[in-house]
C-alpha positions in Angstrom: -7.0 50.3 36.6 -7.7 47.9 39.6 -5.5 46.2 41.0 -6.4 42.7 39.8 -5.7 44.1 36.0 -2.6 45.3 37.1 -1.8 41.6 38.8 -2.8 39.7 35.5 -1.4 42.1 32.9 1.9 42.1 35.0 1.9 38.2 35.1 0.8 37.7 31.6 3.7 40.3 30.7 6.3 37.9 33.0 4.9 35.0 31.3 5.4 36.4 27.9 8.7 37.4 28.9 9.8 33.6 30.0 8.2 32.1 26.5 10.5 34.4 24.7 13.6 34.3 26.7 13.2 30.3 27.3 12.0 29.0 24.2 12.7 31.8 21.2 15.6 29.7 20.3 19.0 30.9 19.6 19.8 32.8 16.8 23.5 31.4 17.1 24.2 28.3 15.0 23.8 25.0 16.4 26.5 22.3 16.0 25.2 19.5 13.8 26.9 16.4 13.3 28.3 16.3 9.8 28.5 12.1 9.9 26.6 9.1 11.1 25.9 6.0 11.4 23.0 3.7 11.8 23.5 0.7 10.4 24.2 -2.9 12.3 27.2 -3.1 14.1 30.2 -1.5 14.1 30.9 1.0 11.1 31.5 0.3 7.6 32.1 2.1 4.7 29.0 2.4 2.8 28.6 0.5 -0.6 27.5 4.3 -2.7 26.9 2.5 -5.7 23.1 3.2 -7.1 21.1 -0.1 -7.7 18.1 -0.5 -9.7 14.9 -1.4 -7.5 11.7 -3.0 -8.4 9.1 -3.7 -5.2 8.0 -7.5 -5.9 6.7 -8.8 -2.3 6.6 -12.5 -2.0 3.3 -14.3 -2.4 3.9 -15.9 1.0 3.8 -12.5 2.8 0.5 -11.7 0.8 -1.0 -15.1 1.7 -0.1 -14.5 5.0 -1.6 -10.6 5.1 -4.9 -12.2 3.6 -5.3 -15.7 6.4 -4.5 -12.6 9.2 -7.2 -10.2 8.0 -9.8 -13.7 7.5 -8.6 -14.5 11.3 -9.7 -11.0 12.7 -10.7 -11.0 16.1 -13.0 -8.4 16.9 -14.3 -8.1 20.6 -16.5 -5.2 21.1 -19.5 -3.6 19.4 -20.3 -0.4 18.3 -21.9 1.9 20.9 -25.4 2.1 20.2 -25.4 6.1 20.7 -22.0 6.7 18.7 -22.3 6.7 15.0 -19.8 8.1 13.9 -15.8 8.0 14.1 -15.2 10.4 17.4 -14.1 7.5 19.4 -12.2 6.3 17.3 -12.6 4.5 13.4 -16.5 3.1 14.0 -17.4 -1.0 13.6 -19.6 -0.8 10.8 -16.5 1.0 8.7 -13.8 -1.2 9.7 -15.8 -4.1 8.8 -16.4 -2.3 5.4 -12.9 -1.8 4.6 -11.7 -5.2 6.6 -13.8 -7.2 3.9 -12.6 -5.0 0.8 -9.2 -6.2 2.1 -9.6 -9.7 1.7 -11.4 -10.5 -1.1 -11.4 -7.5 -3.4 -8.3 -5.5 -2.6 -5.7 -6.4 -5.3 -2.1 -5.4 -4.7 -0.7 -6.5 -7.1 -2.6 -3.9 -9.4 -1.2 -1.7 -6.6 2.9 -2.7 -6.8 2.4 -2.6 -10.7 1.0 1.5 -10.2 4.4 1.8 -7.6 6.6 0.3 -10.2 5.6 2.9 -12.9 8.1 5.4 -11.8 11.9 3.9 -11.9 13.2 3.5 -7.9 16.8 3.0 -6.8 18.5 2.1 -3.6 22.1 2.9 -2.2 23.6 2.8 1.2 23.8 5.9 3.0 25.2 6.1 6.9 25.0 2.3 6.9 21.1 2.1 5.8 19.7 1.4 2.4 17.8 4.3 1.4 14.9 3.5 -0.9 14.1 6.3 -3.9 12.0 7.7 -6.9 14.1 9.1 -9.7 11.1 10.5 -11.9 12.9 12.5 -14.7 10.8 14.9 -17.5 10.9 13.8 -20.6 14.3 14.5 -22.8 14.3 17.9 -24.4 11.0 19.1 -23.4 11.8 21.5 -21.3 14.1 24.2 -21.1 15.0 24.6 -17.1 14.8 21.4 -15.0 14.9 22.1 -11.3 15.9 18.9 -8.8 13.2 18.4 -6.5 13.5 16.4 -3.3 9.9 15.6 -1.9 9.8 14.3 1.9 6.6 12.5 3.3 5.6 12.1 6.4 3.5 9.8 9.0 1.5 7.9 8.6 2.2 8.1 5.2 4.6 7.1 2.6 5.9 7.6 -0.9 2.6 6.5 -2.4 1.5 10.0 -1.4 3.3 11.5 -4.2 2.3 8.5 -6.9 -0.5 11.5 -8.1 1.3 14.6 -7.7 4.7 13.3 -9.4 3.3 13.4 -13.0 1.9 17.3 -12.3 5.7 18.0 -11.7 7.8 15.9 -13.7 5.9 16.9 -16.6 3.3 19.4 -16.5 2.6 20.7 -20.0 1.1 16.6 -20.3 -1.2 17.2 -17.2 -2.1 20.6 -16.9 -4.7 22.1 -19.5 -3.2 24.5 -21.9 0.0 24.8 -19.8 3.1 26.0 -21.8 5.5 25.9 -19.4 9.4 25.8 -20.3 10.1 24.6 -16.6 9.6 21.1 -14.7 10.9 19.0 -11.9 13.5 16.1 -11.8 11.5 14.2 -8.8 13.7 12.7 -6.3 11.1 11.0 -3.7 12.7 8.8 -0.6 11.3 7.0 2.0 12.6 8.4 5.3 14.7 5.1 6.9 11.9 3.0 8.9 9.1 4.0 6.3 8.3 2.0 3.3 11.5 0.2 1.7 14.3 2.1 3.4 15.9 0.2 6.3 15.3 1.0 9.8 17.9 2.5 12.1 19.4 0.0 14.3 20.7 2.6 16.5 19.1 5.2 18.7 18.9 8.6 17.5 18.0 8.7 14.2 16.1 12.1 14.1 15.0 14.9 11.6 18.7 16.4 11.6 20.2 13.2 10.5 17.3 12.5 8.2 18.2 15.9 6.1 21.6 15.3 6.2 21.3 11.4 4.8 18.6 13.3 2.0 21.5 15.9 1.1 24.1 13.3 1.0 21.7 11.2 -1.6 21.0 14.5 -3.4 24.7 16.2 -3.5 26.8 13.1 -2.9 24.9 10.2 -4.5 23.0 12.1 -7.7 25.5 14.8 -7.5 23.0 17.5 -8.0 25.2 21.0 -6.9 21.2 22.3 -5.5 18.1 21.2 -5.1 14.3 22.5 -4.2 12.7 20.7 -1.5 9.2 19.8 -0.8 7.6 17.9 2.4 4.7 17.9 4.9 4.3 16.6 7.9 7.6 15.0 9.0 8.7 16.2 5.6 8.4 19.4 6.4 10.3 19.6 9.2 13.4 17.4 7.2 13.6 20.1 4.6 13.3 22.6 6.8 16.5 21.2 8.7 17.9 21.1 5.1 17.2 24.6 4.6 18.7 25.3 8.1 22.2 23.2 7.5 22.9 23.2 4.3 21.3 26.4 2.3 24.5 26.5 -0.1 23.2 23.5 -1.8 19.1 24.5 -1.5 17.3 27.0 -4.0 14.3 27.1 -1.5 12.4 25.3 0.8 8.7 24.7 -0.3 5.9 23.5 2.5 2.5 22.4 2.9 2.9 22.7 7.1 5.0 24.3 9.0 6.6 23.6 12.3 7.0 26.9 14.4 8.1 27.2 17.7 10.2 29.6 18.3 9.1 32.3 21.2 8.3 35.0 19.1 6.3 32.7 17.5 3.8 32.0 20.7 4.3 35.7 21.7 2.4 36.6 18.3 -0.2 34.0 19.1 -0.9 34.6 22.2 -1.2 38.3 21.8 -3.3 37.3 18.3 -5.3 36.1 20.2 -6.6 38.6 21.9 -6.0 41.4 19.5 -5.9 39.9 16.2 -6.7 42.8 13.9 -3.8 44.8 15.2 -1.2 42.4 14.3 -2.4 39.9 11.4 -3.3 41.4 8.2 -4.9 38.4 6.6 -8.8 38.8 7.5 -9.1 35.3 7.5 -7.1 35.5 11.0 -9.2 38.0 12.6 -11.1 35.4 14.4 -7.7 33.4 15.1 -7.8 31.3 18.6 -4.7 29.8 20.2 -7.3 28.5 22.7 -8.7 26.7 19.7 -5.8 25.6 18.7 -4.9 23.8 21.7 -8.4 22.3 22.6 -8.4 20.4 18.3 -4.9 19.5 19.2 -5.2 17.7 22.5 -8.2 15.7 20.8 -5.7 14.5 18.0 -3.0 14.2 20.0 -3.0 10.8 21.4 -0.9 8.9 19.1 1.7 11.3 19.9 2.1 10.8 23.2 2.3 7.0 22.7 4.9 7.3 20.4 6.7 10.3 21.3 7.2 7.9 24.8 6.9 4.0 24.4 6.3 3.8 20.4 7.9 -0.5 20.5 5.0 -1.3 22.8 2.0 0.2 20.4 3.9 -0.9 17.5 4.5 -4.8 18.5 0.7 -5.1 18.4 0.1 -2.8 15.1 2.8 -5.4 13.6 0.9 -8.8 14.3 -2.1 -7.4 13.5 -3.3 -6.1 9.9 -6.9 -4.9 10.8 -5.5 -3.2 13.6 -2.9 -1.5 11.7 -5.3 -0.2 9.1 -7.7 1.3 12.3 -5.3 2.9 13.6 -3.8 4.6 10.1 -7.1 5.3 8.8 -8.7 7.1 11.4 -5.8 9.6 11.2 -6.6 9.8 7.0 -10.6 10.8 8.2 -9.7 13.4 11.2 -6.8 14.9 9.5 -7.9 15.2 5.9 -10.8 17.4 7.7 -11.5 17.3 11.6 -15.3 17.5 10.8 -15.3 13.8 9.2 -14.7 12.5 12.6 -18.8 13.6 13.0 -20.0 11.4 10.0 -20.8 7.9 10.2 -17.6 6.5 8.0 -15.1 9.0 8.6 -15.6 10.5 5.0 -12.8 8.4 4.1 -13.9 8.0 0.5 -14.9 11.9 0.2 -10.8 12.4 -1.2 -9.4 8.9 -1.2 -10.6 5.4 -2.8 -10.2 2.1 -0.7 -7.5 0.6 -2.8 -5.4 4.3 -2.3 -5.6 4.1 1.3 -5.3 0.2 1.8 -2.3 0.8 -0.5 -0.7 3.1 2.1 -1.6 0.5 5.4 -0.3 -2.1 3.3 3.1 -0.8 2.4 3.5 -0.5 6.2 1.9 -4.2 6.3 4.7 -6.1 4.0 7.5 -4.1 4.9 6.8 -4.7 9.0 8.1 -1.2 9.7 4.8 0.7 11.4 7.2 0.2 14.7 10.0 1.7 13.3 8.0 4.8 12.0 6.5 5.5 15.1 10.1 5.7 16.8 10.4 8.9 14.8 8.7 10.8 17.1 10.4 9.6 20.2 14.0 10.5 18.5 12.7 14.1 17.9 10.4 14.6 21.1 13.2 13.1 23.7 16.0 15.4 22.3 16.1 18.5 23.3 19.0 19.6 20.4 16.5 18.4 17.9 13.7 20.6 19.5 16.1 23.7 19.6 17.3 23.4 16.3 13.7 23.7 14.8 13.2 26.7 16.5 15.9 28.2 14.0 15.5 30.7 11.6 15.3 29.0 8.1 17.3 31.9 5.6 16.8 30.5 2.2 13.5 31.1 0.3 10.7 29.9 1.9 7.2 28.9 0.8 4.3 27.8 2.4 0.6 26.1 0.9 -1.6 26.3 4.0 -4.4 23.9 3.9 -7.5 24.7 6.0 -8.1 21.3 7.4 -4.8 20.3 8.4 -3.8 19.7 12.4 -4.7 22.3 14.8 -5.7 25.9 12.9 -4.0 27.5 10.8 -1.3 30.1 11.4 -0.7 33.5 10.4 1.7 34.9 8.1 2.9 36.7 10.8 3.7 34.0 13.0 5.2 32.1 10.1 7.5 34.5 9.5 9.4 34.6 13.1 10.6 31.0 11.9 11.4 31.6 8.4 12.3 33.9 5.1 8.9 33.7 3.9 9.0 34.7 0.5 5.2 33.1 -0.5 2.4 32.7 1.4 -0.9 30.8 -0.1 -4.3 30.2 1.5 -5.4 27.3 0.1 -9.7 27.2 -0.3 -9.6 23.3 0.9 -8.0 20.3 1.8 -6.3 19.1 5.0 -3.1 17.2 6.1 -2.3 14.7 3.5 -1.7 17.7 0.5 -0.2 16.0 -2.0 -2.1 12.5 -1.9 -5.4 14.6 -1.6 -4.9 17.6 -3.9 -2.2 16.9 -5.9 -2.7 19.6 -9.0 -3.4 22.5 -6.9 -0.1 21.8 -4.4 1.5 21.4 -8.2 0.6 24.6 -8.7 1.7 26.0 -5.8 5.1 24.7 -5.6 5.4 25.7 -9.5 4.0 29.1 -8.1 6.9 29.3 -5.6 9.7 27.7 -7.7 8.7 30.5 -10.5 9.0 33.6 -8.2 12.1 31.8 -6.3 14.7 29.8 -8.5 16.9 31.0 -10.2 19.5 28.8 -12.3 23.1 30.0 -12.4 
């Protein structure tokens, strides 16, 4: 061997060495705080009682939303030699969709679709938490198994308006099904999304998200355990769930999965490079982590922003609604499939409709929160407890629906498994980030799949 092998397989071996020592994560619990508070001002007990809630935005704020979108300044034109959306959401589309908004986009159609299931609100660490209760119907089914469903960004609870009937009540919506199981749907929106309130104190992270979700879920609804579901930022809260609080979880069911532990990279960095010897699944056999990073810095932007300075993006999302909806809908083209950012309109209407996804931009519109939303990331990306708790081992059940054409490429079962009990694996045929607003029967299926094989009621 020359010596310049030895020199690289030495340093590659040290390097390897540091990612596992340095960022495998402690297999030792990690001290979570057990209480909070994020509400304004100095503490207070919380009012728990559970209020009815019906979304009815005032006609000024819609008037207001239509005379802003009518007032649109646009200052540039399309470049003559870029067609498509790969800098960024093209002219010709936003003009499309900016015109559908004010004169054919009708939400109140929309708020009377949101109002279909029945919502509550009650006051959790100092912060009205907004909620779907969908229930099956009375006496249909034998076993009903609590389901708490998390969304994520840029999204919102309208993402499950589609899969919710597939799960509270599946022998109605799937073919020939004769099931004797379904799912009480519990469906929140994460405080500074949709009609939860906004922290008003720094630090409101994915640990104290999953411990406001069990307090609503044990505390609040007084279910004894629950199945969770989530993508995205969702995934992550119920993964924290599953982390804290597996006494009161039956399983933890994903559609993406958060791994970063070292053994983790050690398995895709070595994957890469031999990828036959250590995944099983030919599907991986061509599996790149130098792909992986290359689709993930050109997607990454946004996080950067928010991860660092998210109030100075988001003060100019907030005054302006066409600017808001460029910014969200570009994200619903790349990361329903990363291809679409080659076609001429994104292939935005390929999964979704224009009233679905002016729906979503305009629950961020009426409730002002896009700011809010975005300081997510910067509560998770500037704590290093939060980053170090992720990296821990998730015991309970654990499934996982990977779709093809979510963010980045998809990952092994083998280097799922260094982060959790993975006891079912699926390789979904299509579909990208937004699982549940995009293919809501076959995620049905799966989490039904997992729930089957998993739960068991004692």
């Amino acid at each position: 061997m020359k010596a310049i092998h030895v020199i690289a397989v030495g340093a590659l071996a040290i390097v390897l060495s540091y990612l596992y020592v340095n960022y495998g994560g402690s297999q030792q619990p990690i001290k979570f705080p057990t209480d909070g508070y994020f509400g304004s001002g100095k503490k207070t007990p919380d009012d728990t009682s559970i209020k009815p809630f019906k979304i009815n935005v005032p006609e000024e704020v819609l008037k207001d939303l239509k005379e802003r979108i009518k007032r649109t300044r646009i200052g540039h034109k399309q470049l003559e030699d870029v067609p498509d959306f790969t800098y960024g959401m093209n002219l010709k589309t936003v003009m499309e969709f900016k015109n559908y908004w004010e004169t054919k986009y009708d939400w109140r159609k929309a708020e009377a679709q949101l109002n279909n299931f029945p919502q509550y609100t009650t006051q959790i660490e100092g912060l009205k938490i907004h909620y779907i209760h969908a229930k099956p119907p009375a006496n249909k089914y034998k076993v009903v198994i609590p389901l708490l469903i998390v969304h994520g960004w840029p999204g919102n609870v309208y993402e499950f308006y589609k899969i919710i009937p597939y799960l509270s009540d599946p022998n109605k919506h799937f073919d020939g099904a004769q099931s004797d199981m379904a799912f009480e749907v519990i469906a929140p929106s994460i405080p500074g999304y949709g009609w939860s309130e906004a922290s008003h104190k720094a630090g409101f992270d994915q640990i104290a998200t999953a411990r406001i979700f069990k307090k609503l879920m044990n505390e609040r609804l007084n279910f004894k355990r629950f199945l969770a579901q989530g993508g995205d930022w969702g995934s992550l809260v119920v993964s924290n769930l599953g982390r804290m609080y597996p006494e009161y979880l039956y399983g933890v069911h994903l559609n993406m999965a958060f791994v970063t532990n070292g053994k983790a990279m050690l398995y895709q960095i070595l994957g890469s490079f031999f990828p036959t010897l250590l995944f099983k699944d030919k599907e991986f056999y061509d599996f790149s982590m130098k792909k992986m990073f290359f689709e993930i810095l050109k997607e990454s932007g946004y996080l950067h922003i928010q991860a660092t300075k998210p109030d100075t993006v988001g003060i100019g999302l907030n005054d302006s609604p066409v600017g808001l909806m460029t910014y969200i809908l570009e994200k619903f083209s790349t990361w329903t499939n990363p291809s679409f950012r080659n076609l001429p309109d994104g292939g935005l209407e390929k999964k979704f409709t224009k009233d679905e996804l002016l729906t979503i931009v305009t629950i961020y519109w009426v409730n002002g929160n896009i700011l809010s939303s975005q300081r997510y990331y910067r509560e998770y990306f500037s704590n290093w407890e939060a980053q170090e708790f992720s990296k821990q081992y998730i015991h309970v059940p654990t499934g996982l629906a990977s779709f093809p054409h979510d963010l980045g490429v998809r990952l092994p079962r083998e280097v799922i498994q260094t982060g959790m009990n993975l006891t079912h694996f699926t390789l979904m045929k299509d579909g990208g980030h937004f699982a549940a607003f995009e293919m809501p029967k076959q995620l049905a299926t799966d989490i039904i799949a997992f729930s089957t094989e998993t739960v068991r009621i004692v």
